[in-house]
Residue, then its C-alpha position, 0 to 999 in steps of 0.5 A: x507344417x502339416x504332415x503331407x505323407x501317404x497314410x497306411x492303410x489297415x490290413x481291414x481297409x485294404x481288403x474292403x476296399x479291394x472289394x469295392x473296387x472288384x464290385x465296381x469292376x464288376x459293374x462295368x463289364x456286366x454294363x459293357x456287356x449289356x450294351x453289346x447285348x442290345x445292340x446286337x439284338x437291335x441292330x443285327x438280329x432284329x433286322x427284318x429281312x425283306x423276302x427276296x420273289x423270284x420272278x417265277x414265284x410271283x407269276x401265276x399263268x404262263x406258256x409251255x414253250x417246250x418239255x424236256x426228257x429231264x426229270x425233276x422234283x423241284x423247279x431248281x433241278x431245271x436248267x433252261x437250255x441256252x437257246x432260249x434263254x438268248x432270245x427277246x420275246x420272252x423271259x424264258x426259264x425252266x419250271x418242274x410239272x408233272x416230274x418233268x422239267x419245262x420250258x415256260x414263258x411267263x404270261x405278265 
């Protein structure tokens, strides 16, 4: 019968294939990390965002209803006054003109 025993490896065989196996190693998280790498750019960076228009932005007439005593730099320091905003015949919201804050009804 043969001899079915585990051979010995030399001190030399052991450490190249150590090495081998650290390359191999190696190869595969270098992989996995480059698959993270593309489906991150593909899947999340990449993803083209729609730009969000608000209803004032794509309006370009519009009626001054009334001007507030409220100075304003820009349109999002303007709070419309809840009178108007529950009322039917327009889809009132405020505007910044001339430092001062607007009542509009945009003309559609």
């Amino acid at each position: 019968m043969e001899n079915l025993e585990k051979a010995e490896l030399t001190p030399e065989e052991a450490k190249n294939k150590k090495a081998i196996l650290k390359k191999i190693i190696f190869i595969t998280v270098m992989i996995d990390i480059l698959i993270a790498y593309f489906v991150f750019y593909f899947f999340v960076y990449n993803k083209q965002e729609t730009p969000v228009e608000t209803p004032t932005s794509a309006v370009q007439n519009y009626t001054i209803a009334e001007t507030l005593d409220v100075s304003c730099n820009i349109d999002e320091d303007c709070e419309t006054p809840g009178d108007y905003l529950i009322r039917s015949s327009c889809p009132y919201t405020s505007k910044c003109l001339e430092k001062k804050c607007n009542v509009i009804c945009p003309e559609f």
